[in-house]
C-alpha positions in Angstrom: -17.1 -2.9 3.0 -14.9 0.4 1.8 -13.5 0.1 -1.9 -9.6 0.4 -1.5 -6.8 1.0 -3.9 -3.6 0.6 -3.4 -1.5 2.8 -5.8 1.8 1.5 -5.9 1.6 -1.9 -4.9 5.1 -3.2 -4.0 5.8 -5.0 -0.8 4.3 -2.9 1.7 1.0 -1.8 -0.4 0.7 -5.6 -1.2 0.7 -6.7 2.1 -2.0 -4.4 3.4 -3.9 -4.6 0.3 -4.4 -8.5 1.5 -4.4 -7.8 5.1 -7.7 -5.2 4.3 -8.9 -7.7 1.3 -8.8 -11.1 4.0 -10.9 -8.2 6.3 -13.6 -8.3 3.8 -12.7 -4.8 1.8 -13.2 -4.7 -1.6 -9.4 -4.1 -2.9 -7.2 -2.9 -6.1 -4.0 -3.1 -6.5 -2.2 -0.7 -8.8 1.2 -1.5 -9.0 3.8 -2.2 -12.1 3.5 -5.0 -14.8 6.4 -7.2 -13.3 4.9 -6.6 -9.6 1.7 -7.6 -11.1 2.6 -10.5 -13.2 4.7 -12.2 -10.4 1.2 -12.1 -8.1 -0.6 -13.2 -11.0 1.7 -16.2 -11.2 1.5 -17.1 -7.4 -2.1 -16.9 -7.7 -2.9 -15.7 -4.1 -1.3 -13.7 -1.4 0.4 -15.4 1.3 1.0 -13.2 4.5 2.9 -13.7 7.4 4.4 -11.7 10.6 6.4 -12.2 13.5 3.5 -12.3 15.7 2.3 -15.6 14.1 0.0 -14.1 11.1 -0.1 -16.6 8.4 -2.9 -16.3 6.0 -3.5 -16.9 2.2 -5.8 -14.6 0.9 -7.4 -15.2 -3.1 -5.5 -12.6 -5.4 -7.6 -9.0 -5.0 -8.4 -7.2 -8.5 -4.6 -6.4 -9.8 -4.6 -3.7 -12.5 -1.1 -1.7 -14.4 -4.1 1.3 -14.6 -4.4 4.4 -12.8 -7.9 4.7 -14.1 -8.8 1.8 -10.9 -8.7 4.6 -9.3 -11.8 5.8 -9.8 -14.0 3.6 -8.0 -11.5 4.2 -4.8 -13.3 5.4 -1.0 -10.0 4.8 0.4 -7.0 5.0 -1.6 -3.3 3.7 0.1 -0.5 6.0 -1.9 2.5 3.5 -1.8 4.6 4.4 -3.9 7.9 5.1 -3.0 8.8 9.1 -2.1 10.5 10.2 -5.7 7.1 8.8 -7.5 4.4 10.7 -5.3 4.9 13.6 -7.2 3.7 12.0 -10.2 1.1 10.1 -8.6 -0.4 13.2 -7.5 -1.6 14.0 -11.2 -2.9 10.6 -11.4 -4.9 11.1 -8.5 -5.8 14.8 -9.5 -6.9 13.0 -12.8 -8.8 9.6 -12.0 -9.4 9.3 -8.3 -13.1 10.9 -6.8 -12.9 14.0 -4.7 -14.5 12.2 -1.7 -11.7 9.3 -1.3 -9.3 9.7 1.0 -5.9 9.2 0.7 -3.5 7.6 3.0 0.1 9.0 2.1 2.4 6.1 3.3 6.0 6.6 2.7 9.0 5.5 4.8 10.3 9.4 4.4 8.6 12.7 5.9 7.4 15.4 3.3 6.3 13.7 0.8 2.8 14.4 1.2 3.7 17.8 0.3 3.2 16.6 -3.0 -0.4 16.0 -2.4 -1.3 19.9 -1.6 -4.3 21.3 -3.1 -5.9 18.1 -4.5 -9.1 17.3 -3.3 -9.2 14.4 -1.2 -8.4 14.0 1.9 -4.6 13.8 2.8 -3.6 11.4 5.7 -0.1 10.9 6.5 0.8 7.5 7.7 3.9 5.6 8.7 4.1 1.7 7.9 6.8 1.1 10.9 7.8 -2.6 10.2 10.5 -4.6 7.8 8.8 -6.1 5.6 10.5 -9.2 3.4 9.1 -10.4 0.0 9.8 -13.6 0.2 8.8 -15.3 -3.1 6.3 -15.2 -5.9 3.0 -13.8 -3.7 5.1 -14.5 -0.2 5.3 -11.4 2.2 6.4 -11.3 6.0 6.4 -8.4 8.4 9.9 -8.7 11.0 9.9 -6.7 14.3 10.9 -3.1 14.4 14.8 -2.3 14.4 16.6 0.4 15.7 20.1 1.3 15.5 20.7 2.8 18.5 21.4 6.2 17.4 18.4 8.2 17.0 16.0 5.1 17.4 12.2 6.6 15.9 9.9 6.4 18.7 7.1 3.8 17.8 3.8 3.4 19.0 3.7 0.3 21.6 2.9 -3.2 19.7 
């Protein structure tokens, strides 16, 4: 069981947070007071995709706190691209040399951010819609593309 924290829990970070907490992880979510309020209210996590996931998962350990970080293995950086910046002194301040960090954010770069901390940097690229649907509700929709420039995905 790794110890994960997800810094920046929105949509995306919430939904993997209870994907990897319904796996058995031990999991944090660091996200804002309203985020964290809301899920609080619902009381558990309730997951869906288009592939036919639908799972409720108890509420992980929900925290406003960077200091959560500290007890972080594996640490998911989800906040959105303007805010890794700042994340990166929280990390630099609270998180353990030996976690890792997986850097995902729907832009490229922003890891650059991360440069010369002391954890290991992983870039990663969440590649689905993702709909929060109510109060602890989140749904994953297949991939879209445009047709101009579509992003090359890695098969289903």
């Amino acid at each position: 069981m790794t110890r994960v924290v997800v810094f920046g829990a929105g949509a995306i970070g919430t939904f993997l947070g209870g994907v990897l907490a319904h796996a058995g992880h031990e999991v944090t979510l660091i996200g804002r007071e309203h985020a964290m309020e809301s899920l609080t209210h619902a009381g558990a996590l309730h997951l869906t995709d288009y592939r036919g996931l639908d799972i409720r998962v108890p509420l992980p350990e929900l925290t406003t706190s960077p200091e959560a970080l500290g007890q972080a293995e594996l640490i998911l950086l989800t906040v959105k691209c303007l805010g890794v910046h700042e994340a990166a002194q929280y990390l630099r301040a609270w998180a353990p040399p030996t976690a890792t960090v997986l850097c995902l954010q729907n832009g490229l770069g922003s890891e650059q951010s991360l440069q010369g901390l002391p954890q290991t940097i992983v870039r990663g690229i969440f590649g689905r819609i993702l709909h929060h649907k109510a109060r602890g509700t989140f749904t994953v929709a297949p991939k879209v593309t445009s047709g101009r420039n579509p992003t090359p995905m890695l098969p289903d």
